[in-house]
C-alpha positions in Angstrom: 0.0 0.0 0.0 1.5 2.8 -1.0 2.0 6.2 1.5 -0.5 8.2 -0.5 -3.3 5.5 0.2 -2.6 4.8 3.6 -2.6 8.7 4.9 -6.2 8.2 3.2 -7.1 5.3 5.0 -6.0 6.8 8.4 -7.6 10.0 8.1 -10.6 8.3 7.4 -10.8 6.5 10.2 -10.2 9.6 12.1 -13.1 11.2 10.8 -15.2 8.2 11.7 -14.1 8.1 14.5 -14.3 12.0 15.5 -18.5 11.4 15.3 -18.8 10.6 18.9 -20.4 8.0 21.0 -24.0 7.4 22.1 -24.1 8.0 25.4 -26.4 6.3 28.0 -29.7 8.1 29.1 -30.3 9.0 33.1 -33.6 7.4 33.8 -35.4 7.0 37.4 -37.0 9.6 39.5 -36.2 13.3 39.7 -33.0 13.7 41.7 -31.1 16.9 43.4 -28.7 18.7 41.4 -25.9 16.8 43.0 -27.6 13.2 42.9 -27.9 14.1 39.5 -23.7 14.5 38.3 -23.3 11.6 40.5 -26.0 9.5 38.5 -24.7 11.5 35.3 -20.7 10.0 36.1 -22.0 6.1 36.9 -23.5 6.3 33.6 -21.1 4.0 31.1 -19.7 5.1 28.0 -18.5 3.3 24.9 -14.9 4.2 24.2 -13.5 3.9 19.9 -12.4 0.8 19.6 -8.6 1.5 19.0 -8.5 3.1 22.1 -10.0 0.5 24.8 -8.4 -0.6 27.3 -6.0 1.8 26.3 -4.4 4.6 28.6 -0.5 5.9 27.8 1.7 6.4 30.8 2.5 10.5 30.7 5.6 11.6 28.9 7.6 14.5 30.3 7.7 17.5 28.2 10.8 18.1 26.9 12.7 21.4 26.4 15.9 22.4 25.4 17.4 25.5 24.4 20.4 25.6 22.2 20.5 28.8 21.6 20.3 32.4 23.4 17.5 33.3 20.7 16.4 29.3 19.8 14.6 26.7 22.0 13.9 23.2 21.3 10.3 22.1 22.4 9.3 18.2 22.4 5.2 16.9 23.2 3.4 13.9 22.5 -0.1 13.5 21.5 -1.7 10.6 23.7 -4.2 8.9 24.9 -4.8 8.9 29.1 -7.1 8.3 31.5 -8.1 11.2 33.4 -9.8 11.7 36.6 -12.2 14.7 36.0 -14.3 14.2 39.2 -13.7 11.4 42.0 -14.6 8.0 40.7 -15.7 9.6 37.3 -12.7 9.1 34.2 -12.2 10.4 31.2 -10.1 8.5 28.1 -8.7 11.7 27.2 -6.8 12.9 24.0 -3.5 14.5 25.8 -0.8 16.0 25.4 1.6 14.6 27.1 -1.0 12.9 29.0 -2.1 15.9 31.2 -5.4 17.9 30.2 -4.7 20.9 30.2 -1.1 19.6 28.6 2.1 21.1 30.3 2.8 24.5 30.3 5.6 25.6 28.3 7.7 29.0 29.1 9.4 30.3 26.3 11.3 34.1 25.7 9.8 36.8 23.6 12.2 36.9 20.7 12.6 32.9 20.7 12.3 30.8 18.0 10.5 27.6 18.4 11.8 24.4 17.3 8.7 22.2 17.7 8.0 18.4 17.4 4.7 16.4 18.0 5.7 12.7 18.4 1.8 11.2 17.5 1.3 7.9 20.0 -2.1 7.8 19.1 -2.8 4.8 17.1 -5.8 5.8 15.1 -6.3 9.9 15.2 -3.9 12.5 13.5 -3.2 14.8 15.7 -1.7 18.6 15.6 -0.5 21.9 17.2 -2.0 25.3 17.3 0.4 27.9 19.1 -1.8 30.9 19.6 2.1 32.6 21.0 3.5 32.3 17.3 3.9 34.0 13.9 3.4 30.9 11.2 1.8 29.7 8.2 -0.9 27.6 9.7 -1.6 25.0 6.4 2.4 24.3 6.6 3.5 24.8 10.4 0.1 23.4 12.4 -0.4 20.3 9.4 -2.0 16.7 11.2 0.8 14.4 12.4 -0.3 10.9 11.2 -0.7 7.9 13.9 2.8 7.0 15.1 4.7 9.3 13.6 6.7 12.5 14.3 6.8 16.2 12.8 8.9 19.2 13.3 7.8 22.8 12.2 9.5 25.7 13.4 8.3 29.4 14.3 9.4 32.7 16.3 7.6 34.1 19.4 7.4 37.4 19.2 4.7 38.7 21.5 4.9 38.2 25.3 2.1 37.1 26.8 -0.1 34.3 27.8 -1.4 32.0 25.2 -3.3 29.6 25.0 -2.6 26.2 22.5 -4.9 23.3 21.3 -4.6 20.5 18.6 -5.8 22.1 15.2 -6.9 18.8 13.5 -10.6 19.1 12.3 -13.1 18.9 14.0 -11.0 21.1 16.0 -14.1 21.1 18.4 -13.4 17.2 19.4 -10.0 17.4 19.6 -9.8 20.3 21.7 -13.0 19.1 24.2 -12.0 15.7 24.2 -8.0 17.1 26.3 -5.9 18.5 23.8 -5.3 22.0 25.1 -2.9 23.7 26.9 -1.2 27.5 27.9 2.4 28.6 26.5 3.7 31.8 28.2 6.1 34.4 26.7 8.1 35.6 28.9 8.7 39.5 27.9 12.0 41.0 27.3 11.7 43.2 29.9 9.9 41.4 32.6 6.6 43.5 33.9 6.7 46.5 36.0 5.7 45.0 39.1 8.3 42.0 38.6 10.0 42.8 42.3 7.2 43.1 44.0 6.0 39.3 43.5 6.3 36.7 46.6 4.2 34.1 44.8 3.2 32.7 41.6 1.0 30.3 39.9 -0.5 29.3 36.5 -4.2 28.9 36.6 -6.0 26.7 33.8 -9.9 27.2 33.6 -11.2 24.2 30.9 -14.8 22.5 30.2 -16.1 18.8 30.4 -18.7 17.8 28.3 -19.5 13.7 27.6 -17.1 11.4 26.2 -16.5 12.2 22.6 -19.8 13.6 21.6 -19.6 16.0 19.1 -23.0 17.0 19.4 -23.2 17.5 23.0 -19.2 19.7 22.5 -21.5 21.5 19.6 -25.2 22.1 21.3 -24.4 21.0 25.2 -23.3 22.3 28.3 -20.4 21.2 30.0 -21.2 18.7 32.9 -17.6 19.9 34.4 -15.9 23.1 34.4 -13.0 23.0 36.2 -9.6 24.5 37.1 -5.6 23.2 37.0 -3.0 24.6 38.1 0.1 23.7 35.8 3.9 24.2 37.2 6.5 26.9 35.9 9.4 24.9 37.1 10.1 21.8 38.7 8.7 21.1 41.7 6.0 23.3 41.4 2.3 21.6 42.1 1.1 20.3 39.3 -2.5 18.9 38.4 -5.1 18.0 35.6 -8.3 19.7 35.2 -11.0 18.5 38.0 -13.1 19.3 40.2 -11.6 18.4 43.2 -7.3 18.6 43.3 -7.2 22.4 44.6 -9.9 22.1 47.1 -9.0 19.0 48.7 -5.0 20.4 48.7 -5.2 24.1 48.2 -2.2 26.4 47.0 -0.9 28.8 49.5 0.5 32.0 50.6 1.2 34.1 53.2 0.1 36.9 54.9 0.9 40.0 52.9 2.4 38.4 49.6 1.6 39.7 46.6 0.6 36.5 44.2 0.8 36.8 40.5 -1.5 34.4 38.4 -0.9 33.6 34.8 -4.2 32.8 34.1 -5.7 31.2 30.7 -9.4 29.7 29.7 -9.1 26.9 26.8 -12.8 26.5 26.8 -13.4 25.3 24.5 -16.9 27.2 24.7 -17.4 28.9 27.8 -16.2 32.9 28.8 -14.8 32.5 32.1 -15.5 36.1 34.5 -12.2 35.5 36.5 -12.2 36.4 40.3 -10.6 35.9 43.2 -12.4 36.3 46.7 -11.1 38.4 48.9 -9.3 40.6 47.4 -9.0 43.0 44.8 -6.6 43.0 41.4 -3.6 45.4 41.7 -2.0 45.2 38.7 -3.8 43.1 35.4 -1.9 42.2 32.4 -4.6 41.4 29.6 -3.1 38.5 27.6 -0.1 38.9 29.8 1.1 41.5 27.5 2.9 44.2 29.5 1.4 46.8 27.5 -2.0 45.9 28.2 -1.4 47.0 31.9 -4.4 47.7 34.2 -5.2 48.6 38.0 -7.9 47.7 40.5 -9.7 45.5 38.7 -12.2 42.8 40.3 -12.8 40.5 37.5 -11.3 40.0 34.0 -13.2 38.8 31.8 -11.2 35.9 29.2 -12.9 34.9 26.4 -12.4 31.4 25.2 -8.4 30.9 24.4 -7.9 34.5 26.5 -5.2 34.8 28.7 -3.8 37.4 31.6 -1.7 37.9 34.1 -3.2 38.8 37.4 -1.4 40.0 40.7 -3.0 41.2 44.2 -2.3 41.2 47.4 -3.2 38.9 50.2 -3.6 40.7 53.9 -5.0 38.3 55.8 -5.4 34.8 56.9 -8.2 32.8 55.6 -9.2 30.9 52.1 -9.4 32.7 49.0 -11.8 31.1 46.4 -10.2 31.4 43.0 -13.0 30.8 40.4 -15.2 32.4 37.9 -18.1 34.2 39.0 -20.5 32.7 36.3 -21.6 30.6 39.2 -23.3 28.1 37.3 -19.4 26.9 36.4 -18.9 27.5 40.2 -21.5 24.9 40.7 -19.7 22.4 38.2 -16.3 22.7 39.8 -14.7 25.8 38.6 -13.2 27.0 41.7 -9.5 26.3 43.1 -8.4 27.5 46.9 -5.4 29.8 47.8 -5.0 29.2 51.6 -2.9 31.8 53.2 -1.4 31.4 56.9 0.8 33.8 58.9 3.8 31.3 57.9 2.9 30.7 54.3 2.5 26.8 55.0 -0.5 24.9 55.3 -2.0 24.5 59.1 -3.6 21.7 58.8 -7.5 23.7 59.4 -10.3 22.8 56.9 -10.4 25.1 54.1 -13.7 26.7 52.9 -15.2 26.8 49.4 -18.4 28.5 47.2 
């Protein structure tokens, strides 16, 4: 068979499969709100066929740079289970089995030296770098099933960005895992750069049933959640659920000043960002230093919008990081800065919207 043929072949299959699953019906009497997720995440699922019983070990991320100006920048497209509320799992698409994927820090001025190694056995998959200047039919083109591409690119605007798989339905591939932030680091740094005793990246994304591209089209999501993803090692760092920064919050002390890099990837929903508590000294919209702003108490990121938020923490207690379209509150969207007198955790229960 020759390679012309068997591209055909796969991407067919890909389509096929990209149509989603049925999805079993609640039935019974009328339940609570919360009775109802709970019935909602027993409810079985049929996963495609080339991925049961399937579910990739993670692969680091790997970055390099060789180059004052140049960095090297290595993902996988995968398949892993993901634990999106307790007891309920998702067969995610991935990158690098993490949904969101990992966040990758860059300079502004770098150039990108990108590869996608595709573990998937059935799906092309692909990269969309909102951070980058490129031809998008050459630079973000499908990777076939195990196989590997390499596209390059500069990054020329700081900010905070958000990236996805671009292989159509883009919809599928982006609700189904594959979606991540990439932050620019500016020349310069921002304004406020010495004043910073903490900081975090903060990922808001959306659940919606397994592989349903009708429910990702016409739906709501059943989960809207938030990650946080590290800068460097060591730093906490989780998928997207509903649970992983309540039950172990981040914290703080009294009288840091926290800076979040904040993105939503949607892939539908604008998320009001807002953190109880306190009130936003300095906003970067899109993380661009430019786009610099004061005394804000909730930026508002469409879907793919990114920022850079800093304010100041002045006394002990749990701040409720979330989005104040509480309906996504309701659905999980809601992580927990603790902050103590000696910035570590002391042991006391934490409380939550």
């Amino acid at each position: 068979m020759n390679k012309g043929v068997k591209i055909l072949l796969t991407s067919a299959l890909g389509i096929g499969l990209l149509t989603g699953c049925n999805q079993q019906a609640d039935s019974g009497k009328v339940k609570e709100p919360e009775q109802k997720v709970l019935a909602a995440e027993k409810s079985e699922v049929e996963v495609i066929k080339p991925h049961q019983g399937l579910n990739q070990e993670p692969t680091p991320l790997k970055i390099e740079r060789v180059g004052p100006k140049e960095v090297n920048v290595e993902m996988t497209s995968q398949i892993t289970d993901i634990e999106i509320a307790k007891g309920n799992m998702y067969k995610a698409w991935t990158f690098n089995g993490e949904a969101p994927g990992p966040v990758v820090v860059v300079n502004e001025g770098d150039t990108i030296n990108f590869t996608l190694k595709n573990m998937d056995p059935a799906i092309p998959h692909s990269m969309d770098f909102h951070a980058v200047h490129a031809s998008p039919s050459k630079d973000f083109t499908n990777v076939e099933p195990n196989e590997t591409g390499t596209f390059s690119y500069p990054a020329n605007n700081p900010g905070v960005f958000m990236y996805h798989c671009g292989t159509a339905p883009v919809l599928s591939h982006i609700a189904n895992g594959m979606h991540g932030t990439i932050i620019v680091k500016p020349k310069a740094g921002y304004p406020t750069d010495g004043d910073i005793d903490k900081e975090f990246v903060i990922v808001q994304n959306e659940w919606y049933k397994y592989n349903d591209l009708e429910d990702f089209t016409n739906g709501v999501p059943s989960h809207v959640v938030m990650s946080t993803k590290a800068l460097k090692e060591g730093d906490r760092n989780t998928n997207g659920d509903t649970f992983s920064l309540k039950d172990e919050p981040l914290l703080a002390k009294v009288g840091d000043k926290v800076r979040i890099y904040v993105n939503n990837v949607g892939p539908n929903e604008v998320s009001s960002f807002h953190v109880v508590g306190t009130v936003f000294d300095d906003v970067y919209l899109d993380g661009n230093p430019y786009n610099h702003m004061k005394g804000l108490q909730t930026v508002m990121l469409p879907a793919s919008g990114g920022a850079v938020v800093e304010f100041t923490v002045t006394r002990e207690g749990s701040y409720s990081i979330l989005t104040h379209q509480f309906n996504h509150v309701q659905k999980g969207a809601v992580a927990i800065l603790k902050v103590t007198a000696t910035g570590e955790d002391d042991g006391k229960a934490t409380m939550s919207h």
